[in-house]
SERO-4910 file (N, C-alpha, C, O; in steps of 0.05 Angstrom, whole numbers):
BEGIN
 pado doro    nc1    nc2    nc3   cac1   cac2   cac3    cc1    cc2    cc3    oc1    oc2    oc3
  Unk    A   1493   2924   2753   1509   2903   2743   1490   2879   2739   1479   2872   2760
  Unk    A   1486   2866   2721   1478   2839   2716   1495   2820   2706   1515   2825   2693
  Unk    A   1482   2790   2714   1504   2773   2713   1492   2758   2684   1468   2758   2679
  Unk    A   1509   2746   2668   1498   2740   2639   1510   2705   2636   1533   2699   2642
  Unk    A   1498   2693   2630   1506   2663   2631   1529   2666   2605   1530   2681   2585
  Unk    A   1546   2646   2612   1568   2646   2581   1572   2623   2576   1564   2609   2595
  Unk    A   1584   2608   2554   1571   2578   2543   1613   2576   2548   1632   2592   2545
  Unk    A   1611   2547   2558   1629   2541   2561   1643   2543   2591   1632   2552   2611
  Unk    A   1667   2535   2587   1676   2542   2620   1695   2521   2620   1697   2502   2605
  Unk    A   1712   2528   2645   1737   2502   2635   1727   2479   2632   1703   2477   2636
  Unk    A   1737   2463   2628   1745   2480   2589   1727   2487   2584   1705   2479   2592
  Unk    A   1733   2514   2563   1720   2512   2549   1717   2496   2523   1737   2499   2510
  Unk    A   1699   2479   2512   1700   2455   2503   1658   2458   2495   1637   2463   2507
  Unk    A   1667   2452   2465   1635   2452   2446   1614   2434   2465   1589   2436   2465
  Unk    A   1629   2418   2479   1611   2392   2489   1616   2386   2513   1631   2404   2521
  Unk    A   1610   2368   2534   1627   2355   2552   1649   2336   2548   1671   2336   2560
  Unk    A   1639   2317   2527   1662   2301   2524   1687   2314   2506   1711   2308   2505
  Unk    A   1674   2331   2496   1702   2356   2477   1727   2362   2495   1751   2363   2491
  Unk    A   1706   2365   2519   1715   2389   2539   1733   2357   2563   1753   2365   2574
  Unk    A   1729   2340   2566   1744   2316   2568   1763   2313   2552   1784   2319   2562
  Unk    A   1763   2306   2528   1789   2301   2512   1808   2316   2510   1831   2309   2505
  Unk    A   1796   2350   2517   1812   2367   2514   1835   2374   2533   1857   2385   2529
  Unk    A   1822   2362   2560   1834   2365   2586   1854   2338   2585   1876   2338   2596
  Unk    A   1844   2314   2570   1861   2280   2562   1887   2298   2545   1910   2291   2549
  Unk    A   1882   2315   2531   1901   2325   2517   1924   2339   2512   1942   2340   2495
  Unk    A   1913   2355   2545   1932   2376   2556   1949   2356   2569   1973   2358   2563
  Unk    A   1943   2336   2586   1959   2307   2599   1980   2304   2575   2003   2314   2576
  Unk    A   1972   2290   2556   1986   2276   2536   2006   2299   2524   2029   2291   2518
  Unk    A   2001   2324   2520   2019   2345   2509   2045   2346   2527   2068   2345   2516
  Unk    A   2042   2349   2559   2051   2354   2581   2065   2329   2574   2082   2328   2556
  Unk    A   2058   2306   2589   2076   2281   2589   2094   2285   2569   2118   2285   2575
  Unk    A   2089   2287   2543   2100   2287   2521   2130   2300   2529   2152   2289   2528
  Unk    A   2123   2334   2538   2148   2353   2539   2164   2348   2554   2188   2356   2552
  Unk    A   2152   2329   2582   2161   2311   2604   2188   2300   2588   2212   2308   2590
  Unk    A   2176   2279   2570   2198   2261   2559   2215   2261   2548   2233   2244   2544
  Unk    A   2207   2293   2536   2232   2307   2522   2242   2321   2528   2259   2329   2513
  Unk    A   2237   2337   2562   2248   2340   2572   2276   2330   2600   2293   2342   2612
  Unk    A   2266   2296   2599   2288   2278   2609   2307   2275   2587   2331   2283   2587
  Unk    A   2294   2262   2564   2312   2260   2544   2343   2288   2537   2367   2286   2530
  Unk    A   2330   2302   2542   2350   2322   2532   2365   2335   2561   2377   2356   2562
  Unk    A   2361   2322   2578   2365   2328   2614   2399   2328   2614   2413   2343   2627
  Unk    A   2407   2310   2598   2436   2296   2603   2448   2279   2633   2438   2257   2634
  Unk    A   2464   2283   2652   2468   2267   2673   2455   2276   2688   2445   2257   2700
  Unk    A   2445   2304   2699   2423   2306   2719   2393   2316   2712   2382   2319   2690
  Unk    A   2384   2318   2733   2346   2328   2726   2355   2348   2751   2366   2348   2773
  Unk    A   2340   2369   2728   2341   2399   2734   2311   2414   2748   2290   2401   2750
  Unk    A   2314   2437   2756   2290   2438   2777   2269   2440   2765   2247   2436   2775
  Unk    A   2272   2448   2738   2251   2451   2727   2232   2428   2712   2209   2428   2704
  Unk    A   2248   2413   2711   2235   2384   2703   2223   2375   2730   2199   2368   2731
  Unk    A   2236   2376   2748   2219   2366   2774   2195   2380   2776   2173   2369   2776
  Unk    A   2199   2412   2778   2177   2430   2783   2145   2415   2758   2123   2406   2764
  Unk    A   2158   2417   2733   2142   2403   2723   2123   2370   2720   2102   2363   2709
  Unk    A   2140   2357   2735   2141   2327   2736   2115   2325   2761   2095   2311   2757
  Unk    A   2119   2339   2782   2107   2350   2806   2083   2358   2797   2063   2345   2803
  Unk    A   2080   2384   2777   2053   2391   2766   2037   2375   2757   2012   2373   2761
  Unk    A   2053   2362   2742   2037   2343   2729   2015   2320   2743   1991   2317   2736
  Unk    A   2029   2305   2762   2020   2294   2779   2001   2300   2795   1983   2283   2797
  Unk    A   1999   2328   2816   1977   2345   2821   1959   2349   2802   1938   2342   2812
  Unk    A   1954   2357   2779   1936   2354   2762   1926   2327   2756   1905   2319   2764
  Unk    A   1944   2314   2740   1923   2280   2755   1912   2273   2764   1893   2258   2759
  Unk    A   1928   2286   2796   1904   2275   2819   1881   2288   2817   1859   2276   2817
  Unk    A   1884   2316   2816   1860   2337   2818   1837   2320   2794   1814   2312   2796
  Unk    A   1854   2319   2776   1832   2316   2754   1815   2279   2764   1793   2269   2764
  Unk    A   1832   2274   2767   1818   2233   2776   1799   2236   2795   1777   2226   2795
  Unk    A   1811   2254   2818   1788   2258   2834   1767   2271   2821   1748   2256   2813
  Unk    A   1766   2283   2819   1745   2305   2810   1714   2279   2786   1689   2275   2783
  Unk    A   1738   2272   2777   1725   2247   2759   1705   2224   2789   1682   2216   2789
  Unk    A   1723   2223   2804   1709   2207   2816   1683   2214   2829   1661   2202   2825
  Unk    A   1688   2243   2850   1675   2242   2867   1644   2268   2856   1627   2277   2871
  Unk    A   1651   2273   2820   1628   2287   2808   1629   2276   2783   1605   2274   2777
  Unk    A   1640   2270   2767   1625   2253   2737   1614   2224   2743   1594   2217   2730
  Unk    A   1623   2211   2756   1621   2186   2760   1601   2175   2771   1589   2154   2764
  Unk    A   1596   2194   2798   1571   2192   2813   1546   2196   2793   1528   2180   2788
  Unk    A   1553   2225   2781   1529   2232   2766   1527   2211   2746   1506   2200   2751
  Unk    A   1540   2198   2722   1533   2177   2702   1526   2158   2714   1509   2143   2704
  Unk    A   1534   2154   2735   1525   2123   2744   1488   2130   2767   1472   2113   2775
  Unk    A   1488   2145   2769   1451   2155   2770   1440   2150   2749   1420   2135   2749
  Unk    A   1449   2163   2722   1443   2171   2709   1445   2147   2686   1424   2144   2673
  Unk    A   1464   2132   2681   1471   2116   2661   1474   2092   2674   1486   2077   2659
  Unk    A   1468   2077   2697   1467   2061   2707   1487   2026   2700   1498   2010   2713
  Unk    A   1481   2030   2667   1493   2005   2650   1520   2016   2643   1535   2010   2623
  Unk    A   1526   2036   2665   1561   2040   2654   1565   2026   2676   1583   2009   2672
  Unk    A   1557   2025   2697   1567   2010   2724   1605   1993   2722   1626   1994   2734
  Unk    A   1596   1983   2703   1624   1966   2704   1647   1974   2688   1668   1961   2687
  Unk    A   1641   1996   2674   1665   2011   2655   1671   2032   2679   1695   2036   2684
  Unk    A   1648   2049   2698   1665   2072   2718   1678   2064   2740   1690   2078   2757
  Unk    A   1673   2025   2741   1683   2010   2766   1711   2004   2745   1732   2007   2757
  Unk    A   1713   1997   2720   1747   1993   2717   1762   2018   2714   1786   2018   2714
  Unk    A   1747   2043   2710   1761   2065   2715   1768   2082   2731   1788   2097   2729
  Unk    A   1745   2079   2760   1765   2082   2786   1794   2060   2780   1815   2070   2771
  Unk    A   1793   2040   2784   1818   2021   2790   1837   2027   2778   1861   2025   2786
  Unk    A   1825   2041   2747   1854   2045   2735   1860   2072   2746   1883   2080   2745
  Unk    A   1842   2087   2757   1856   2114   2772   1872   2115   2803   1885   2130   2817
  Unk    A   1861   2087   2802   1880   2080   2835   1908   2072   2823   1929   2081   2831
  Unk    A   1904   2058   2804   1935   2043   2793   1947   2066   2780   1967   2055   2771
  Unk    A   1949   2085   2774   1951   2116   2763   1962   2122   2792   1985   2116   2796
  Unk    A   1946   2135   2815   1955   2149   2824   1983   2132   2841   2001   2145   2852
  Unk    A   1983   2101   2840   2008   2085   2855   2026   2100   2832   2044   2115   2841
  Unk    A   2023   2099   2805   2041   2108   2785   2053   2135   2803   2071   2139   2819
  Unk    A   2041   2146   2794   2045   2181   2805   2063   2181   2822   2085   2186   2814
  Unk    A   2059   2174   2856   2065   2169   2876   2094   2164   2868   2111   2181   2869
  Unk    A   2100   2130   2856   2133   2122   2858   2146   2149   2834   2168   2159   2839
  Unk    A   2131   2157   2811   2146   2181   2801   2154   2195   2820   2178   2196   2822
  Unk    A   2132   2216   2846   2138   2241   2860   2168   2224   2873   2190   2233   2867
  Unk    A   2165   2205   2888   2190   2193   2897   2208   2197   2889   2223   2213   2901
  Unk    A   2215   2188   2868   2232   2190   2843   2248   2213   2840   2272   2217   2842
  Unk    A   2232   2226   2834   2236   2262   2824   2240   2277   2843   2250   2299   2839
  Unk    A   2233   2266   2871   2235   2285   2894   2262   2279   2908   2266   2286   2931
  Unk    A   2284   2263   2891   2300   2250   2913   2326   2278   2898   2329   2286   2875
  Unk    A   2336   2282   2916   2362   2298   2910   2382   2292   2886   2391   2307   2867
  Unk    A   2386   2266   2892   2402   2252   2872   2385   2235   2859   2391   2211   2860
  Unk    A   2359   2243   2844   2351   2228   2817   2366   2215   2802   2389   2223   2802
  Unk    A   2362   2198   2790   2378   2180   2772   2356   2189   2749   2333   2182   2750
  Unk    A   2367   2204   2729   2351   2202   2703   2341   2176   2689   2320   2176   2676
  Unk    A   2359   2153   2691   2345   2135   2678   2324   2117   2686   2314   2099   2672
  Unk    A   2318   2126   2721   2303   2115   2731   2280   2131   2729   2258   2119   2724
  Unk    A   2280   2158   2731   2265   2183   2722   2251   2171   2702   2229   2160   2706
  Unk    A   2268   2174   2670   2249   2160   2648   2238   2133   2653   2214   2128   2651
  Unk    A   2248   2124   2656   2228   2093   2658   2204   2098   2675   2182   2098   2663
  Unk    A   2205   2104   2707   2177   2112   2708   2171   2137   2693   2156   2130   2675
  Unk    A   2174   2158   2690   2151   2177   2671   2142   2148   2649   2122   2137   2657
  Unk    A   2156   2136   2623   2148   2126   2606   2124   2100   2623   2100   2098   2618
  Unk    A   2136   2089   2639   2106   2083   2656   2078   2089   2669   2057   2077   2669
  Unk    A   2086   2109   2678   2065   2130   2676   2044   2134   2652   2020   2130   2648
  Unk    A   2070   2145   2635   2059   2158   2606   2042   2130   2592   2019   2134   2584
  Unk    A   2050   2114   2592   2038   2090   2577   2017   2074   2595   1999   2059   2587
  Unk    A   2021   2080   2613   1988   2067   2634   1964   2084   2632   1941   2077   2631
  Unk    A   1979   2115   2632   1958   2136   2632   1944   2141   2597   1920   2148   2594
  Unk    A   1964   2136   2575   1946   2135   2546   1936   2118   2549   1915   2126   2539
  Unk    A   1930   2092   2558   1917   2066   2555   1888   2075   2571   1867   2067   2561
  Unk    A   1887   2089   2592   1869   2092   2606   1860   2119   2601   1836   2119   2605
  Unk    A   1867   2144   2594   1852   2161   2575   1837   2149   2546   1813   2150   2541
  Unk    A   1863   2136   2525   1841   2123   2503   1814   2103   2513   1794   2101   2498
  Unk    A   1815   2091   2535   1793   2075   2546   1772   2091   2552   1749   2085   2545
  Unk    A   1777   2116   2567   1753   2133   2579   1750   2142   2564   1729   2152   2570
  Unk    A   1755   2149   2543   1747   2169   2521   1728   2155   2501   1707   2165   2493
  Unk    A   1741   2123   2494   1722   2111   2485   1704   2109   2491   1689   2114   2473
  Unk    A   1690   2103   2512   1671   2094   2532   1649   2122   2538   1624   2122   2537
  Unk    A   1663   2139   2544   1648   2156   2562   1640   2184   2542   1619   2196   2544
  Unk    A   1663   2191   2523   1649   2218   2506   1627   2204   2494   1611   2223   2495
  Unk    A   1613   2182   2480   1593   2177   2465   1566   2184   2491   1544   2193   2486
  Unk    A   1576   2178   2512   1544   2181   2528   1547   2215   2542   1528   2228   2552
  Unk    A   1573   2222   2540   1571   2252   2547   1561   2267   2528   1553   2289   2533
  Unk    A   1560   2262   2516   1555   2278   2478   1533   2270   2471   1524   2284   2452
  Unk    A   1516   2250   2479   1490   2244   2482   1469   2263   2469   1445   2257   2471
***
């Protein structure tokens, strides 16, 4: 048996920063079905919107961390003059995960109120495009390097 190197890997993604947007993308798809899946919820939220609402959030975290405690380290060795774009992008991943948090609340309570449901997801959803379009700006040009 030999072991054979293979190009790519989750993602799989042409580049790093490809392979970033692509993962920014899967977020933004998800949120998306999120919203249309409250929207079309009617008076209650069903388990499966929770089940999903829940996923979502775990992935967030997984992925912010992961951002923190291995891309971040490494660019900022490495890229030094990002210093102050990977210092407002932790913060915005701290203010993200407070997001997250009052959603799981939210979603986790028996008697959800859907309209409180949407308003945070759409909070969420709109803190989290603002802060994917930022990292994306910023960071695929020196990943792609």
């Amino acid at each position: 048996m030999a072991l054979r190197p293979v190009s790519g890997g989750p993602p799989n993604a042409a580049s790093p920063g490809a392979g970033l947007k692509l993962l920014h993308d899967a977020f933004r798809r998800e949120l998306s079905l999120i919203r249309r899946e409250i929207a079309e919820s009617g008076p209650g939220i069903g388990a499966q919107l929770r089940v999903n609402c829940l996923t979502v959030c775990q992935g967030l975290r997984n992925h912010h961390t992961g951002e923190d405690t291995t891309m971040f380290p490494f660019l900022t060795e490495h890229h030094p003059e990002l210093a102050p774009v990977l210092e407002r992008l932790r913060a915005e991943h701290e203010r993200i995960a407070t997001l997250v948090a009052e959603l799981y609340k939210v979603v986790s309570s028996t008697a959800a109120d859907p309209a409180l449901v949407r308003a945070e997801v759409d909070r969420l959803a709109d803190e989290l495009e603002r802060h994917l379009a930022h990292e994306e700006e910023q960071l695929i040009p020196v990943l792609d390097a």
